[in-house]
C-alpha angles and dihedrals in degrees: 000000000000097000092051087056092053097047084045088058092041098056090043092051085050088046096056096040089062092048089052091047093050096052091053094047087052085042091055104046086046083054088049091032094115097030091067100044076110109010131157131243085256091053098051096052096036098107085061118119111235102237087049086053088051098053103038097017090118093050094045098052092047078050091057095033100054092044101060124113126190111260099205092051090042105015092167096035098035086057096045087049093058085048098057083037094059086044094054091053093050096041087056080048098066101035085062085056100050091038097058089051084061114031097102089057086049108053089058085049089062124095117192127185135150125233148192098210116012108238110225111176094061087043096041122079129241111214100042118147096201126009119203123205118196130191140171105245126253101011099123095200080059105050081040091062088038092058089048089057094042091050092047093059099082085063093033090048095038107188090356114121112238132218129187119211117194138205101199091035110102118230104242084216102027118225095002097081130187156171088248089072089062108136104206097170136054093242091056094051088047094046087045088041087044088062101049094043080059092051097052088038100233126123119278089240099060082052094048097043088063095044105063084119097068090043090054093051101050087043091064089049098262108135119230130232123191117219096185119111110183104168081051083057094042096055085040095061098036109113112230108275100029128082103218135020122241109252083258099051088049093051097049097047085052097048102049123083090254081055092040088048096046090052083046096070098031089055088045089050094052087054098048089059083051096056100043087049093054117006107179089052127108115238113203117198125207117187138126107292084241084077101033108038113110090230097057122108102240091014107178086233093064086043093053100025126193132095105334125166116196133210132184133197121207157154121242089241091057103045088096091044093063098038116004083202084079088073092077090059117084115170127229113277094246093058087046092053087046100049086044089047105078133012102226086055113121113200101213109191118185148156116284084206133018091270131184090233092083092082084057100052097036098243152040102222130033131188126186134200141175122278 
């Protein structure tokens, strides 16, 4: 009893240190705010300590690079995108912080095995309200494991309604979204798929062939809702003046925090149409893990709230991609051999006990598989 009271304690003090350290960060980029309307490089990763620069500098000037957006071409979006990008520095900031204080208490929470098959209806809760599944894109072992989980769910989630949500899946009424744009049959989702490969000008079968989770997933009775809204994100991306944005111009605007921000609440609000509509349902969210991880600045989890559960799929070359803080972990050197040993073999790591670390390391469960 007493040392479920202290772990108690200790979860809620975590807990409350990363709310803590998430209302400073957002503290801190309102104070700048103005200062980095136009900021520098330099500016925007000036708050960083200076061991934490010399060990992730690279990463966090890719960070700051690959977010900017032109200021001439965007002046109020450009300005709250630095913004979002200095509190994304300072947020990882203090996550590393937090994370080295307990890392000797982390590393004994987590649970890896290697399995032939991952077995999700032990890993998997219950009594989730909305299960998000993550993946890196366009890695095919990936979207494969990802379609056995989504065609477990029917076994895992016995006499519970399902719903898919879907990053990549336009939205047939952009941001108003309903239960009447359900797509419940494979015709409907390639007519709908059809249409947006039209928009971003590519082959059906290149969007098809990324979509197999959404197939999959229509094809074992779950209906499927897009979250994409892509004329909200043209429009979006279109610089003042003009009616439409080059394809350059698009992809930067979607691919920036201010853009990342902007498809997080539209996917939230999509979701949250979903459970008032059923709430006893269980929504299941498929996205790329940069929307949908807990440690992320504007995650789709903190935007919808109640019980969620996140997996992510992955490859071992992309773990630091999606949390640098994955660097630290190196498994024992059995369950190395064993996951090496065999391509089909998927590494699960998961938490031993709910735990408030999650919300450092992005997820609750992660399977890896061979690229």
């Amino acid at each position: 009893m007493k040392k479920r009271l202290g772990m108690a304690v200790l979860v809620l003090l975590l807990a409350c240190s990363w709310a803590q350290a998430q209302k400073n960060v957002i503290k801190l980029g309102q104070k700048v705010s103005r200062g980095v309307a136009r900021a520098t490089e330099q500016q925007l990763l000036k708050s960083v300590p200076a061991r934490t620069l010399s060990l992730y500098g690279p990463e966090l000037r890719a960070l700051v690079a690959s977010n900017r957006l032109p200021a001439n071409t965007f002046p109020k979006l450009a300005r709250r995108n630095d913004l979002l990008t200095y509190q994304a520095v300072n947020l990882f900031v203090a996550q590393e912080k937090l994370f080295l204080e307990q890392a000797p208490l982390l590393v004994e929470k987590i649970e890896s095995r290697v399995y032939s098959r991952v077995p999700y209806a032990a890993l998997l809760p219950k009594d989730a309200e909305v299960l998000y599944i993550g993946e890196i894109h366009g890695v095919p072992r990936v979207q494969q494991e990802i379609v056995t989980l989504v065609k477990s769910l029917r076994t895992v989630y016995p006499g519970r309604n399902i719903y898919l949500a879907a990053e990549g899946v336009p939205a047939a009424f952009d941001l108003d979204y309903s239960t009447d744009d359900l797509i419940h049959t494979r015709e409907a989702l390639l007519e709908r798929l059809h249409e947006a490969a039209e928009l971003a000008d590519m082959e059906l079968t290149e969007l098809v062939a990324s979509s197999s989770v959404v197939l999959a997933a229509v094809e074992a009775g779950i209906p499927v809702l897009g979250l994409e809204s892509e004329g909200a994100l043209c429009r979006l991306a279109t610089p003042k003046g003009r009616k439409m944005p080059t394809e350059e111009e698009y992809e930067q605007v979607v691919t920036s925090l201010a853009g990342m921000e902007f498809r997080n609440r539209g996917f939230a609000k999509g979701i949250k149409v979903l459970r008032k509509a059923d709430p006893d349902a269980l929504i299941v969210v498929y996205g790329g893990i940069d929307h949908l991880a807990y440690h992320q600045l504007s995650s789709v989890p903190a935007l919808v709230g109640g019980k969620s559960f996140v997996v992510q799929v992955t490859v071992p070359a992309a773990l630091a991609e999606s949390n640098l803080l994955f660097r630290y972990f190196r498994e024992p050197d059995d369950i190395r051999r064993a996951f090496k040993a065999s391509p089909d073999a998927k590494l699960a790591e998961y938490w031993k006990e709910p735990t408030s670390f999650n919300q450092l390391l992005g997820n609750d469960l992660t399977v890896i598989v061979h690229e």
